[in-house]
C-alpha atoms as an extended CHARMM CRD file, in Angstrom:
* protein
*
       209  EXT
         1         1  UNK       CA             -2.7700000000      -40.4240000000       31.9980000000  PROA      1               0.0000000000
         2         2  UNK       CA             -1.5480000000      -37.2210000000       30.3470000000  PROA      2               0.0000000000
         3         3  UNK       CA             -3.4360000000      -36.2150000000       27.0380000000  PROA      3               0.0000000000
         4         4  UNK       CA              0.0090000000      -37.3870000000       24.6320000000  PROA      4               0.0000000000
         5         5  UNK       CA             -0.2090000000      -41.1430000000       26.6510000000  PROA      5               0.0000000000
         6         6  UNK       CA             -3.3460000000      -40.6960000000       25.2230000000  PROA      6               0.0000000000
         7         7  UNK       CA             -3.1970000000      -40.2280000000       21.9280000000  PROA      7               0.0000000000
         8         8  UNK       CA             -0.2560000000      -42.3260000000       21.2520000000  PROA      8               0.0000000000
         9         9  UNK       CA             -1.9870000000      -44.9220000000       23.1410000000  PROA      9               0.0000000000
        10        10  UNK       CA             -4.7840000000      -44.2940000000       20.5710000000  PROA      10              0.0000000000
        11        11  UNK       CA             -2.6220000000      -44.3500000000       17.7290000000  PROA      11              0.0000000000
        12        12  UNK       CA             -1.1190000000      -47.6180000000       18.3150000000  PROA      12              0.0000000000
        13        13  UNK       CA             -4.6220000000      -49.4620000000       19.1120000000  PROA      13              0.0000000000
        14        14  UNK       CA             -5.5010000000      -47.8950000000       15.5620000000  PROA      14              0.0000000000
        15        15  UNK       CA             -2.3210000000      -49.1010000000       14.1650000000  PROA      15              0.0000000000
        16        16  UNK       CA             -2.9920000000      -52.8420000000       15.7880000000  PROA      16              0.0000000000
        17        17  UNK       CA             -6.5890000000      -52.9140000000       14.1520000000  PROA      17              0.0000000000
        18        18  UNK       CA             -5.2310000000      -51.5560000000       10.7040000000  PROA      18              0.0000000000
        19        19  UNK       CA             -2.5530000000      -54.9330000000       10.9330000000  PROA      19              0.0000000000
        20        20  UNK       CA             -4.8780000000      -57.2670000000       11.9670000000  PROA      20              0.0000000000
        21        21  UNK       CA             -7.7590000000      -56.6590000000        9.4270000000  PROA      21              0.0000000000
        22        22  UNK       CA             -4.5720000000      -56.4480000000        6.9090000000  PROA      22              0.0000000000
        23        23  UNK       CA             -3.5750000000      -59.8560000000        8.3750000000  PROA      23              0.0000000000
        24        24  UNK       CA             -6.6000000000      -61.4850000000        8.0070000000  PROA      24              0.0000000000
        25        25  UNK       CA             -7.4930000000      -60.1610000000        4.4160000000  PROA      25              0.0000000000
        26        26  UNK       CA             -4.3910000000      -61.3780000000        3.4350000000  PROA      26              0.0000000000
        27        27  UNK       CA             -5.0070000000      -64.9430000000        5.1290000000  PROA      27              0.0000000000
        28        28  UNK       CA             -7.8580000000      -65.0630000000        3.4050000000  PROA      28              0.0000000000
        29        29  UNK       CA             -7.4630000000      -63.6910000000       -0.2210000000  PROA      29              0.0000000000
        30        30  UNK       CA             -3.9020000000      -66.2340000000       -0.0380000000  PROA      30              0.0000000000
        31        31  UNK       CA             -6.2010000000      -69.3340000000        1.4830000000  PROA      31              0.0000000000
        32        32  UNK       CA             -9.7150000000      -68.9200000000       -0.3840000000  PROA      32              0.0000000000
        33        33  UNK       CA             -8.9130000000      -66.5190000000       -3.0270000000  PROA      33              0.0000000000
        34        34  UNK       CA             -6.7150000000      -66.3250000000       -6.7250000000  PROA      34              0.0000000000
        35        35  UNK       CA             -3.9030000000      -64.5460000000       -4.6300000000  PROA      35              0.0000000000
        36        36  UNK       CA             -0.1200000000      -65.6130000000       -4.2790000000  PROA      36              0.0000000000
        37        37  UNK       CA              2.6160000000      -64.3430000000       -1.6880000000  PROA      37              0.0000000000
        38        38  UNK       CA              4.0820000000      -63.1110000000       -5.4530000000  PROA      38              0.0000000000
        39        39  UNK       CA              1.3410000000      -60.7070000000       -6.2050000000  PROA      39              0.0000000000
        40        40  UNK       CA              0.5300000000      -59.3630000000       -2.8440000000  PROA      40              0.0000000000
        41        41  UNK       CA              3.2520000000      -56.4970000000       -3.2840000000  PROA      41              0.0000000000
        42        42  UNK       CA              1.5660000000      -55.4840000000       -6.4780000000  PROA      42              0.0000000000
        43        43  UNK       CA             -1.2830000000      -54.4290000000       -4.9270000000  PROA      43              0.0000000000
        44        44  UNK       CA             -1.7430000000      -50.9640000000       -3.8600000000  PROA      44              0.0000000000
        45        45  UNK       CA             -4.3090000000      -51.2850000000       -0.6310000000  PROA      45              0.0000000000
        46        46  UNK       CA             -1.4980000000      -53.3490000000        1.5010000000  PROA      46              0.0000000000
        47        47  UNK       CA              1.0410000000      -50.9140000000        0.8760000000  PROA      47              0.0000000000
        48        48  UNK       CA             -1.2850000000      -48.2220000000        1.6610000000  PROA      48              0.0000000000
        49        49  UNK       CA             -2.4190000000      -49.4830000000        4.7640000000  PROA      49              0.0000000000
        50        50  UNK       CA              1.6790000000      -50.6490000000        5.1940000000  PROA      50              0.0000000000
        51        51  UNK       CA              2.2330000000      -47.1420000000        5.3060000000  PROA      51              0.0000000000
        52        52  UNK       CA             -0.6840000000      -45.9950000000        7.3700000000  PROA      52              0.0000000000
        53        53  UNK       CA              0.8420000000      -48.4830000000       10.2130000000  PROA      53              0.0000000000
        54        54  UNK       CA              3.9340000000      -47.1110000000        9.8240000000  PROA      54              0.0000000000
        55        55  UNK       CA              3.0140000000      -43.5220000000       10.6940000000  PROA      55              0.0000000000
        56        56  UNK       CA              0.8850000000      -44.2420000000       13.0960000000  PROA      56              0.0000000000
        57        57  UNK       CA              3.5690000000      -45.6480000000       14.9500000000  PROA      57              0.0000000000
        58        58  UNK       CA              5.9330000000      -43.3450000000       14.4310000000  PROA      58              0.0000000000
        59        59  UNK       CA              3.8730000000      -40.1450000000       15.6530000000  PROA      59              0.0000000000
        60        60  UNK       CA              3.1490000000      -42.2800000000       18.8620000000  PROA      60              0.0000000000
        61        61  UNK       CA              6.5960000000      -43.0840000000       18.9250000000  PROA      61              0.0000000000
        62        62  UNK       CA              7.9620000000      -39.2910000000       18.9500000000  PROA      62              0.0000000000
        63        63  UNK       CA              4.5960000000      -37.5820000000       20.2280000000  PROA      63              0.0000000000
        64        64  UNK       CA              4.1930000000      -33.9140000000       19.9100000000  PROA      64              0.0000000000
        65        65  UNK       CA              7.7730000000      -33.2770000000       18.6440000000  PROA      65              0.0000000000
        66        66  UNK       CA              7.4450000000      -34.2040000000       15.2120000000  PROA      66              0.0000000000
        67        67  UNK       CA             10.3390000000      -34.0120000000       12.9620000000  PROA      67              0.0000000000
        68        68  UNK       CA              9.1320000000      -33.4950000000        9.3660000000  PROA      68              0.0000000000
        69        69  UNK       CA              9.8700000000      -36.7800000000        8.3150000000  PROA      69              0.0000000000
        70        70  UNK       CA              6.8390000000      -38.0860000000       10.6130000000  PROA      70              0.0000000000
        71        71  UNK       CA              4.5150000000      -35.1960000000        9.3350000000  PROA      71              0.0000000000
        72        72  UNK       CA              4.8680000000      -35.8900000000        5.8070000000  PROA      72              0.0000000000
        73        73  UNK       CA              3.9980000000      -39.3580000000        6.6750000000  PROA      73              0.0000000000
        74        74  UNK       CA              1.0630000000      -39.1660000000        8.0890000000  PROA      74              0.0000000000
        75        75  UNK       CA             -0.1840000000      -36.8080000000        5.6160000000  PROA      75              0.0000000000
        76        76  UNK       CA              1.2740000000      -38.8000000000        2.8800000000  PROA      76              0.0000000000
        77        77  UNK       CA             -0.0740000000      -42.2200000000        4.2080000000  PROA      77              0.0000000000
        78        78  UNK       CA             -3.8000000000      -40.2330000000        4.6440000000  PROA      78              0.0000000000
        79        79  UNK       CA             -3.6940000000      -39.4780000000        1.4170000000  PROA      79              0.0000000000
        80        80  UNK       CA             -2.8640000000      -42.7500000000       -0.2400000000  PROA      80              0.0000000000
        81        81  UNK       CA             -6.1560000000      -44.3020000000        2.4030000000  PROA      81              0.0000000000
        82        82  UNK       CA             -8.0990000000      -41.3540000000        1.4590000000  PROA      82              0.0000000000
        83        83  UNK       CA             -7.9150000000      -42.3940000000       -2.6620000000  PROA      83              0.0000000000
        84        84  UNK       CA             -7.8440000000      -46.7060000000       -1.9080000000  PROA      84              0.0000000000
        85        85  UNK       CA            -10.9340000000      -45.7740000000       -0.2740000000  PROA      85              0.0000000000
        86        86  UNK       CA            -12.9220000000      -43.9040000000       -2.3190000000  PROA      86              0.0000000000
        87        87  UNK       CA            -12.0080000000      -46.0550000000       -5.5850000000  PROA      87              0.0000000000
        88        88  UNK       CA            -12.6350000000      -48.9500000000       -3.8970000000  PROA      88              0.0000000000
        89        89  UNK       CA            -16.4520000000      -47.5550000000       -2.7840000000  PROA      89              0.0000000000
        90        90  UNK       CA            -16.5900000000      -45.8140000000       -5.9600000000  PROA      90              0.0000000000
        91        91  UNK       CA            -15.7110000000      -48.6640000000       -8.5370000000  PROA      91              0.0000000000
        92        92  UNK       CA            -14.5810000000      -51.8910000000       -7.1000000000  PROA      92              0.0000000000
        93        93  UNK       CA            -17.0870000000      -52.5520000000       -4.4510000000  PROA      93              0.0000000000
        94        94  UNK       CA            -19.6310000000      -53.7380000000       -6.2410000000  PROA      94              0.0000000000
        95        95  UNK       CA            -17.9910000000      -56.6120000000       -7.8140000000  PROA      95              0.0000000000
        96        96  UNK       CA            -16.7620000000      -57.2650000000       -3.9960000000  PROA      96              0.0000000000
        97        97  UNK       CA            -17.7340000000      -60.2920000000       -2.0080000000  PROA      97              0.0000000000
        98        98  UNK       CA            -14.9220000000      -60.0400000000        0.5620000000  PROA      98              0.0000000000
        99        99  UNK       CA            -15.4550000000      -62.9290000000        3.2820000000  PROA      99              0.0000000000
       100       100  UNK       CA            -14.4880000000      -60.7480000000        6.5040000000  PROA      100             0.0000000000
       101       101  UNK       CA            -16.2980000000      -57.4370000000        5.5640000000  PROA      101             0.0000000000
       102       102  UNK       CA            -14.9870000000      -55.9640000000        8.7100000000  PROA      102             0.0000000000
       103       103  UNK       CA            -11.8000000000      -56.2780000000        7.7540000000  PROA      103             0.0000000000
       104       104  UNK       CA            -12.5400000000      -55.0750000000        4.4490000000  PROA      104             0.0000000000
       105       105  UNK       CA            -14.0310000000      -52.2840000000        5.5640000000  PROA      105             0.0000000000
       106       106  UNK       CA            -10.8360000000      -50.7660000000        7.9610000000  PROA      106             0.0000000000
       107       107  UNK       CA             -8.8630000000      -51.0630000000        5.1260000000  PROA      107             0.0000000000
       108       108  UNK       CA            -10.5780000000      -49.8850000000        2.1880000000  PROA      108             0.0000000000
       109       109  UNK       CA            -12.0340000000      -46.7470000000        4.5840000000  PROA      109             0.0000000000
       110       110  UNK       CA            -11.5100000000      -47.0470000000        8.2390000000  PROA      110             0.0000000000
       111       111  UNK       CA             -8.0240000000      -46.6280000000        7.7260000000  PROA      111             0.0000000000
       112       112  UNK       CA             -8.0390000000      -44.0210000000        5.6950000000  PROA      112             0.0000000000
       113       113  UNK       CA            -11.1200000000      -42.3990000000        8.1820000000  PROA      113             0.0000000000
       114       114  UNK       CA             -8.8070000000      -42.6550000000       11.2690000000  PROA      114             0.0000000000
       115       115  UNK       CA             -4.9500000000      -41.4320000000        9.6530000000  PROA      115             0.0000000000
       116       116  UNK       CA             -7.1630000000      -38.3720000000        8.2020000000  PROA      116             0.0000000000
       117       117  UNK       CA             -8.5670000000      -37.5630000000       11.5690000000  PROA      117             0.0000000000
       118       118  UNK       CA             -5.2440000000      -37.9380000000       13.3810000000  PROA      118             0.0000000000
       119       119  UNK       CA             -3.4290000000      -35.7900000000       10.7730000000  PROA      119             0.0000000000
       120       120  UNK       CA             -6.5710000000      -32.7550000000       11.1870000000  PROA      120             0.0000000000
       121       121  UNK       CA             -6.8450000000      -33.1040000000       14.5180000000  PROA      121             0.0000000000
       122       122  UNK       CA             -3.3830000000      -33.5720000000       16.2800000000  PROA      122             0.0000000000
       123       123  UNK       CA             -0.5490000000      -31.3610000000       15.6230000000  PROA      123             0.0000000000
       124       124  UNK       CA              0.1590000000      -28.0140000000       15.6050000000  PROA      124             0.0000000000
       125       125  UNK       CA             -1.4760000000      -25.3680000000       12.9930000000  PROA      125             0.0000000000
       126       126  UNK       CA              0.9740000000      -24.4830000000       10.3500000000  PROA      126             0.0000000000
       127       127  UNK       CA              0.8860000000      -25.1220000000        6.9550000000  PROA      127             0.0000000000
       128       128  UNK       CA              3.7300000000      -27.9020000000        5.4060000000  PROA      128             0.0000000000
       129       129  UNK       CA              6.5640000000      -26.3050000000        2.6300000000  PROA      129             0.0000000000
       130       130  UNK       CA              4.8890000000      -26.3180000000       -0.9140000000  PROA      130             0.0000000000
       131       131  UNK       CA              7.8990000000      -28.3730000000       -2.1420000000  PROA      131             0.0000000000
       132       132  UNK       CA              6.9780000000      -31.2100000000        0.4310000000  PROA      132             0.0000000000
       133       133  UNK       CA              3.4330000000      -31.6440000000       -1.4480000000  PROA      133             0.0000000000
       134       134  UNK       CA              5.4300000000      -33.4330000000       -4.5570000000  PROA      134             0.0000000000
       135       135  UNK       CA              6.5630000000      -36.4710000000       -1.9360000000  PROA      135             0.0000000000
       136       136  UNK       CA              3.3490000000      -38.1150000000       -1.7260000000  PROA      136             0.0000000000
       137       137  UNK       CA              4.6160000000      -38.9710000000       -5.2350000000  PROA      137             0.0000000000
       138       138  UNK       CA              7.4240000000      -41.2760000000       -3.7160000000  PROA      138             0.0000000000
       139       139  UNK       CA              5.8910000000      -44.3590000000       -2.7520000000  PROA      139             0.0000000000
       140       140  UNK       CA              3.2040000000      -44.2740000000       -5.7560000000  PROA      140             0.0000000000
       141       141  UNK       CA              5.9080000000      -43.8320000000       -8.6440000000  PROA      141             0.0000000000
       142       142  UNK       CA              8.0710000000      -47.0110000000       -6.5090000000  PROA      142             0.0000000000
       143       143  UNK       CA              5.3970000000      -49.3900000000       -6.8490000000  PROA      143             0.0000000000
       144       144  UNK       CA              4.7610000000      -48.0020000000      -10.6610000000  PROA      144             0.0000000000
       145       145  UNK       CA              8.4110000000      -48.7760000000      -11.4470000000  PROA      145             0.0000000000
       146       146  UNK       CA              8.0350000000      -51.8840000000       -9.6370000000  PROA      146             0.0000000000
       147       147  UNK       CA              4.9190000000      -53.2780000000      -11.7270000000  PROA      147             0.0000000000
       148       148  UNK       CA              5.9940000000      -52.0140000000      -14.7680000000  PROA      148             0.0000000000
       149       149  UNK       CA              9.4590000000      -53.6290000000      -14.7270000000  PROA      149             0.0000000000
       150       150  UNK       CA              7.7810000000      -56.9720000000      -13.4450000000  PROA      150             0.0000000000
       151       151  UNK       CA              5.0460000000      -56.9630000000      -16.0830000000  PROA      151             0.0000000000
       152       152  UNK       CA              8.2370000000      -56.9450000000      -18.6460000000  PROA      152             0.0000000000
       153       153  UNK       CA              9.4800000000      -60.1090000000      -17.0130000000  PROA      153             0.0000000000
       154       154  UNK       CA              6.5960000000      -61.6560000000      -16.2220000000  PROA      154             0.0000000000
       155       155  UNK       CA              3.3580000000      -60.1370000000      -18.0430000000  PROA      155             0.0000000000
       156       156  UNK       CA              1.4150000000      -59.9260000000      -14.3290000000  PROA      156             0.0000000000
       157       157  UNK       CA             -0.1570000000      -57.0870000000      -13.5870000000  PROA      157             0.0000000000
       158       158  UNK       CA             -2.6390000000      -56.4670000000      -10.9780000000  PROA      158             0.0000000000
       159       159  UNK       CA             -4.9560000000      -53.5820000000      -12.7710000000  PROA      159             0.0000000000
       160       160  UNK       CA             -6.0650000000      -53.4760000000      -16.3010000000  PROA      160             0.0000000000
       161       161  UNK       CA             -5.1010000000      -49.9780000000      -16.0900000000  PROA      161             0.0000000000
       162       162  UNK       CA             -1.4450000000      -50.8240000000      -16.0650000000  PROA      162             0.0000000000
       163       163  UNK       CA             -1.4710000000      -53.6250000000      -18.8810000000  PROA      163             0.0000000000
       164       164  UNK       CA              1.4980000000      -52.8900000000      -21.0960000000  PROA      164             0.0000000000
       165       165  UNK       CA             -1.0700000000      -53.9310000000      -24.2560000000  PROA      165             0.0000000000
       166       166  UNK       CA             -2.8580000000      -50.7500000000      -23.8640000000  PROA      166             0.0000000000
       167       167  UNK       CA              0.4270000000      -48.3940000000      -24.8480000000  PROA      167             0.0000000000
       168       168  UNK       CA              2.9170000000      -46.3290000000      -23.3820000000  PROA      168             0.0000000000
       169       169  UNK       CA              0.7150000000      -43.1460000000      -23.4410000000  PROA      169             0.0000000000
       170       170  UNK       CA             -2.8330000000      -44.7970000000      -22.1960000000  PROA      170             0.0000000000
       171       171  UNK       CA             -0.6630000000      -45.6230000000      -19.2150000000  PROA      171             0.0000000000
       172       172  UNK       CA              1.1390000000      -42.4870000000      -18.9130000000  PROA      172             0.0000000000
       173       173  UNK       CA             -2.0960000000      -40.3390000000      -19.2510000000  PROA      173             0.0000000000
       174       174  UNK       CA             -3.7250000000      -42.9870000000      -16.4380000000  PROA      174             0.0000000000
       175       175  UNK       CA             -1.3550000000      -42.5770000000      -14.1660000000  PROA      175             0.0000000000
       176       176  UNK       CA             -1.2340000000      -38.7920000000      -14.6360000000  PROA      176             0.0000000000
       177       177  UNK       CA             -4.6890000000      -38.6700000000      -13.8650000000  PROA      177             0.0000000000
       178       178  UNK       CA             -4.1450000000      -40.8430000000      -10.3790000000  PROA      178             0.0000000000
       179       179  UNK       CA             -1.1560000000      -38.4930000000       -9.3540000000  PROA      179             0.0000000000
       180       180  UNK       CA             -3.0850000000      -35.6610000000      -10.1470000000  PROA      180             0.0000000000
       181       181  UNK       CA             -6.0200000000      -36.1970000000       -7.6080000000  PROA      181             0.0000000000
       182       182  UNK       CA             -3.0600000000      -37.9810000000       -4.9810000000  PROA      182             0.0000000000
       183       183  UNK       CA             -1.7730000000      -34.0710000000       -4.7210000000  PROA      183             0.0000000000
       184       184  UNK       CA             -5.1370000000      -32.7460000000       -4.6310000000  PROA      184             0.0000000000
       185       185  UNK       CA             -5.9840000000      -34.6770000000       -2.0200000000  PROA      185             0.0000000000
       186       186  UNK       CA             -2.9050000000      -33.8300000000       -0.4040000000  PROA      186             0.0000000000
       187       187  UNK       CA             -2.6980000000      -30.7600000000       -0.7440000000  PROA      187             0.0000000000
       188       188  UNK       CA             -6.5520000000      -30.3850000000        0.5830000000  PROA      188             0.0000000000
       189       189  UNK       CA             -4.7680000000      -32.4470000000        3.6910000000  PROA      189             0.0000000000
       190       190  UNK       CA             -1.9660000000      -29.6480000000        3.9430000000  PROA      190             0.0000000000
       191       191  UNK       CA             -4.7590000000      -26.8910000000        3.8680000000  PROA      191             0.0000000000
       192       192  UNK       CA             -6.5190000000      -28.1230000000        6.8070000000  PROA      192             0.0000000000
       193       193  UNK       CA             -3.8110000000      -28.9370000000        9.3520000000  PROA      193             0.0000000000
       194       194  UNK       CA             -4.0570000000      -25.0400000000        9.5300000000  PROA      194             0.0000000000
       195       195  UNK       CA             -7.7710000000      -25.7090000000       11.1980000000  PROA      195             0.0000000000
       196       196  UNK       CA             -6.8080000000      -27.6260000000       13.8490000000  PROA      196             0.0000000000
       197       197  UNK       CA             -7.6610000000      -27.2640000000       17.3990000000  PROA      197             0.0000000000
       198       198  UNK       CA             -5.6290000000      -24.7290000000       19.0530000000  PROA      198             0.0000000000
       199       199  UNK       CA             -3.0230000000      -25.7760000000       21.5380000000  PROA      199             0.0000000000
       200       200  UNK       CA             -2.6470000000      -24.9940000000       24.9130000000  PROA      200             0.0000000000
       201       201  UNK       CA              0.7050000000      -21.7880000000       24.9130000000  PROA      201             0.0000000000
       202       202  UNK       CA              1.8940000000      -24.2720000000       27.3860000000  PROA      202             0.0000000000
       203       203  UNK       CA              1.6090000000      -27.6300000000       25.5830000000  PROA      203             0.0000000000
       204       204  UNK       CA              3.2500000000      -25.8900000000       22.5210000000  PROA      204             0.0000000000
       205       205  UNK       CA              5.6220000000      -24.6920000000       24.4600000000  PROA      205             0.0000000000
       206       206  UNK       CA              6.5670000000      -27.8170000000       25.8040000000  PROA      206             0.0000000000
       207       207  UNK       CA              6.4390000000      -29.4970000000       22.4810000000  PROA      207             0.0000000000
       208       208  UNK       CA              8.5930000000      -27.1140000000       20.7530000000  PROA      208             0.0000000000
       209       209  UNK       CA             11.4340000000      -26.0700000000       23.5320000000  PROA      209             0.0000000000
């Protein structure tokens, strides 16, 4: 088997184990928990993990030839696993008492672990356009819109942080503060794809003709 089978054979057994932990956390939080079909898109860690699936598939889908489409998404989708993860460790975790905590584990860490080390290790070195740090901002400012229109209708929201009682500008400045370590983190992510491993003048070659 040549070394892309490989990896793309790689990525999509990470992929599968990203969608079944999200499968089963979502069986369970929906059977045993507060949770309804209604409030699962509100919730940040599915669509990260959503997205993580995504580009997993689509880099084993295209392989070494990556348009830039499939670059920013694995970078992007990194990111977004990167930050579920470490606010989830950081401040949710102990209030926690998730009833698979394998599956709890891939996605509030594994995930992000795994699209992270795909996105520094395969690839060529070269560093991403500046403008194309701003579209991690896409998907993030979607599900804002989304929330915020829906806690108008409905008054749901799935973080305090977001409550439309706390004001227009305690939200604003929240947020601001989220985006603002989403294109750190990114941009950290853009730095190092210019460490990875060297590849072989022939395999680039290949990749690139």
């Amino acid at each position: 088997m040549s070394k892309d089978a490989t990896i793309a054979g790689l990525r999509l057994a990470g992929a599968a184990v990203i969608a079944i932990a999200l499968g089963i956390q979502a069986w369970a939080d929906l059977t045993f928990g507060t949770f309804t079909w209604a409030e699962l898109p509100g919730y940040f860690t599915p669509l990260a993990n959503l997205a993580g699936i995504v580009a997993l598939m689509a880099a084993a889908a295209v392989g070494p030839r990556e348009p830039r489409w499939v670059e920013l998404l694995r970078v992007n989708s990194a990111t977004y696993l990167l930050v579920v993860g470490a606010v989830y460790w950081l401040m949710l975790a102990p209030y926690s008492t998730p009833m698979f905590p394998w599956a709890n584990a891939v996605l509030h860490g594994g995930a992000g672990v795994l699209l992270a080390a795909d996105w520094m290790l395969v690839g060529r070195r070269r560093r991403l356009p500046t403008s194309a740090l701003w579209s991690v901002l896409v998907l993030p400012a979607a599900w804002v819109a989304y929330l915020l229109a829906r806690a108008h209708v409905d008054g749901w929201v799935p973080y305090p942080f977001l409550d439309p009682a706390r004001g227009a500008l305690a939200i604003a400045v929240t947020l601001a503060a989220i985006a603002a370590v989403g294109i750190a983190v990114a941009a950290i992510l853009h730095g190092l794809a210019l460490l990875r491993p060297l590849v072989p003048s022939r395999a680039l070659a290949t990749a690139t003709r």
